[in-house]
C-alpha positions in Angstrom: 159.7 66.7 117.6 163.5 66.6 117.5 165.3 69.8 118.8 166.5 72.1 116.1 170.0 71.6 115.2 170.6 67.8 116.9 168.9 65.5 113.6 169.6 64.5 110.4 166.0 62.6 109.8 163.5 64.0 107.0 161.1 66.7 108.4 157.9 65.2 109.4 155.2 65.3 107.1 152.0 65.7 108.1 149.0 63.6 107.0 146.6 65.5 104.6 143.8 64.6 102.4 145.7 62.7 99.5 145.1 64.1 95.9 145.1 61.9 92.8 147.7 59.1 92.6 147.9 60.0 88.6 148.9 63.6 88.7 151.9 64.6 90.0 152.2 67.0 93.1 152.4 71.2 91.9 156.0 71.0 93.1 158.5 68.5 94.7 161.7 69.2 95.6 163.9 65.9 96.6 167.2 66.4 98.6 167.5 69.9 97.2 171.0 71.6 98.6 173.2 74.9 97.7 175.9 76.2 99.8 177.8 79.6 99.1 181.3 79.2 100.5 181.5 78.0 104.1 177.5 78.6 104.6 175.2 75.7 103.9 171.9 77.7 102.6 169.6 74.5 102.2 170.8 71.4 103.3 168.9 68.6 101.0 165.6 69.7 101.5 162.6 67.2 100.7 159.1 69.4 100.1 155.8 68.0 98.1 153.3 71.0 97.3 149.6 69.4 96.6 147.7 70.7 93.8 145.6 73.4 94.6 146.8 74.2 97.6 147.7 77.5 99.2 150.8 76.7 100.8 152.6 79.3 103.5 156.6 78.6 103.0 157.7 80.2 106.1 161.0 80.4 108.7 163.6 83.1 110.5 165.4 85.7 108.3 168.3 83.3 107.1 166.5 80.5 107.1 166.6 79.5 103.3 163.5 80.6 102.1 164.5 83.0 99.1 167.1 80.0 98.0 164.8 77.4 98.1 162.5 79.1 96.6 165.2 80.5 93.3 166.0 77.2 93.1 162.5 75.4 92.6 161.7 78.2 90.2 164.4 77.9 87.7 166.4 81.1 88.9 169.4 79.6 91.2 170.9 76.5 90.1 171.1 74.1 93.0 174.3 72.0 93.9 172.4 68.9 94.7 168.8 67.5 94.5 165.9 67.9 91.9 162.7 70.3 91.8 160.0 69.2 89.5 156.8 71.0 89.2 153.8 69.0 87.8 156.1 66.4 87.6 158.7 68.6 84.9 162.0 68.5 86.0 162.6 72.6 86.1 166.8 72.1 85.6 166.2 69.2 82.9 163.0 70.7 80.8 163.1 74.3 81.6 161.1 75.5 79.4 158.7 73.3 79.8 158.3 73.5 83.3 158.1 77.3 83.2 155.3 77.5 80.7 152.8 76.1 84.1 154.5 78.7 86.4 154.5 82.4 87.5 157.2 83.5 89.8 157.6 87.0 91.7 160.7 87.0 93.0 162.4 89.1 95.9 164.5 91.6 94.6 165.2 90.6 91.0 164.7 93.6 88.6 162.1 94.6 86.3 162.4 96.4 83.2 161.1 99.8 84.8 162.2 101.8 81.9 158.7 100.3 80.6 155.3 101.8 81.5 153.3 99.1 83.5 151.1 98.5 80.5 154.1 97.6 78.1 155.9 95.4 81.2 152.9 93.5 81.8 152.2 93.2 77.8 155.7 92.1 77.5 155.7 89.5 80.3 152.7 88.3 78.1 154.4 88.3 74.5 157.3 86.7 75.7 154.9 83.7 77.2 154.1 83.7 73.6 150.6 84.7 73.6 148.6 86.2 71.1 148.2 90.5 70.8 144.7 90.2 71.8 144.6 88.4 74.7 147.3 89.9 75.9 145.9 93.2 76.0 142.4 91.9 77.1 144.1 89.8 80.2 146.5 93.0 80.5 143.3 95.3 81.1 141.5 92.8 83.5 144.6 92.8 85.6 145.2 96.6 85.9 141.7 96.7 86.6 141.3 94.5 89.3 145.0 95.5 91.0 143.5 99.1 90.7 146.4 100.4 88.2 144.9 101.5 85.9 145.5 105.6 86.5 149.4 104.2 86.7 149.2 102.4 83.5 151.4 104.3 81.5 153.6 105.6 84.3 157.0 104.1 84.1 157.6 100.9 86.6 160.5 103.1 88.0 158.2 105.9 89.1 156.0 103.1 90.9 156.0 102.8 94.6 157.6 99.6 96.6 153.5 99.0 96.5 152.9 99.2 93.2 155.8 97.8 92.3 154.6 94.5 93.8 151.5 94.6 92.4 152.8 95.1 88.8 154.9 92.5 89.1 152.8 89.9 90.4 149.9 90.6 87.1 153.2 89.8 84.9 153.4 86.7 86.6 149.6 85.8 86.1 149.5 87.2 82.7 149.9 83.8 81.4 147.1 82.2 83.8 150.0 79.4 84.8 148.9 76.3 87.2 151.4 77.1 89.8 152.0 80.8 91.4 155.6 81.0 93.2 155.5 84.2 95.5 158.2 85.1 97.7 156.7 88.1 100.1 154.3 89.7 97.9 152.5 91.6 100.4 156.0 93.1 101.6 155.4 97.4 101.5 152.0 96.5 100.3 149.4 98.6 102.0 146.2 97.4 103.6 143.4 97.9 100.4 145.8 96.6 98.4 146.6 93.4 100.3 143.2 92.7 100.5 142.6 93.0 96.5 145.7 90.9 96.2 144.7 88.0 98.8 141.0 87.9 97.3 142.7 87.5 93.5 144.7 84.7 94.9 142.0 83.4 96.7 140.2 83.1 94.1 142.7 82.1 91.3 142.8 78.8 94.2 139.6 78.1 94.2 139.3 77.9 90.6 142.2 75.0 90.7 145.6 76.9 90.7 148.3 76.4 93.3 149.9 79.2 95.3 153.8 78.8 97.2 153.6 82.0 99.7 156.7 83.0 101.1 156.3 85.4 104.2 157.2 86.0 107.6 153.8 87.5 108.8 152.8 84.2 110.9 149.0 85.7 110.6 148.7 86.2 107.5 149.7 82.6 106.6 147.5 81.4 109.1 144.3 83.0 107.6 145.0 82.9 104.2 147.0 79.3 103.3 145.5 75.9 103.4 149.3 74.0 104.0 152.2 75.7 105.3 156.0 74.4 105.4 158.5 75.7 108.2 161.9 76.0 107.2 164.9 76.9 109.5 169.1 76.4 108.7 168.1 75.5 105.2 166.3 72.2 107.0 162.3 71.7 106.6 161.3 71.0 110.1 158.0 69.8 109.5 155.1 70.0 106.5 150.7 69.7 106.6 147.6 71.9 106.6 148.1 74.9 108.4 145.2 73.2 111.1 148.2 69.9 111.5 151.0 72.4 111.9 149.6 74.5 114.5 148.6 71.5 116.5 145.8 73.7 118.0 147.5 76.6 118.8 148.2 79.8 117.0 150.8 79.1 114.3 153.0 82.0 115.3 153.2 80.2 118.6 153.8 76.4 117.0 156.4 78.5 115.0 158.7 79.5 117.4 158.2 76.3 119.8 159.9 74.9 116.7 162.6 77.4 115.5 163.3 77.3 119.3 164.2 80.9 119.8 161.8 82.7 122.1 162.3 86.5 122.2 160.7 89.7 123.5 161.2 89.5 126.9 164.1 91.5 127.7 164.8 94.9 128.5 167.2 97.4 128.3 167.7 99.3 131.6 168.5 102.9 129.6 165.3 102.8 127.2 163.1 103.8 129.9 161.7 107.2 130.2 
């Protein structure tokens, strides 16, 4: 592995188990690159997301995550490169390409002057379903995200919890092929992490595809099937979570390749 910082070369990618030669991969991004005045945020990035996979996108605050991510998704337009998911080219067919995808996205608003009922129902609608499977899939979701006391509360009222939750069942509404999630267990507590990762879990395992943005090394490590490390908008290398970690922990594998070790110093006047 090259040190971080001294190549130019493509990350390395990892051999997997190959899907079908005739369907696209969930996502590809091909030299994808955005830069916001002096800083380069992703620096033509090459990524292939297999179908069905649950795939931990992870790296160092700074790293390019959120951008990558905003720009696969439709949401930031990049400078350079292409993102297609399921083969749709998301800046040349948007629409299409966002019919097969659910995205919750860090920090963009919601309508929280809306109950979570009527936000949820509305993410629906605008998907252009019909009334009555939109309430039925509406129910289910409250259900199983345990909202249901909160349903008429307004999304403003919610905590950063809830909030999460809400918005990741307006993502799903629309039961989409491909689930883009940057840190959706962020402020989530315990019960409901576990209700979330078993609806994603199972949402996989019934063929869906699931891009996991987070920075809790663990939790990628027990819950995705690929992972992806990313560092100075650069993907450093790509496979299943068992390639990556070489046969280590992947929190260790991480920072052998982000290359900053930390943790062991001290400061002489916080000791009591």
């Amino acid at each position: 592995m090259t040190e971080l910082g001294r190549t130019t070369s493509p990350a390395p990618v990892l051999p997997h188990d190959s899907e079908p030669t005739d369907r696209p991969p969930a996502l590809r991004l091909s030299g994808l690159g955005k830069r916001f005045g002096e800083k380069l945020a992703v620096d033509g990035l090459d990524l292939e997301v297999p179908r069905g996979s649950f795939y931990g996108f992870v790296g160092p605050n700074g790293a390019g995550k959120t951008t990558t991510l905003s720009m696969a998704t439709g949401l930031l337009r990049p400078d350079h490169g292409r993102a297609e998911v399921g083969g749709v080219d998301v800046w040349a067919r948007p629409l299409q390409a966002k019919r097969s995808m659910g995205v919750l996205a860090d920090g963009v608003m919601l309508f929280n002057r809306l109950s979570g009922e009527q936000l949820v129902t509305y993410a629906g609608l605008l998907r252009g379903m019909d009334r009555e499977t939109v309430a039925e899939r509406t129910a289910d979701l409250l259900r199983v995200l345990g909202l249901i006391e909160a349903a008429g509360q307004l999304v403003a009222d919610y905590s950063a919890g809830m909030t999460k939750k809400i918005a990741l069942a307006s993502a799903m509404i629309h039961a989409p092929e491909l689930l883009v999630l940057d840190e959706p267990f962020e402020a989530v507590d315990p019960v409901s992490a576990r209700t979330i990762r078993g609806l994603l879990d199972s949402y996989v395992a019934s063929g869906g595809t699931v891009i996991l943005s987070s920075h809790v090394m663990d939790l990628v490590q027990r819950m995705c099937s690929h992972v992806g490390i990313i560092a100075e908008g650069r993907l450093l290398v790509s496979g299943t979570v068992e390639e990556v970690r070489d046969g280590g922990d992947l929190e260790s594998r991480f920072v052998e390749l982000i290359g900053l070790e930390g943790g062991h110093e001290e400061l002489s006047w916080l000791r009591l």
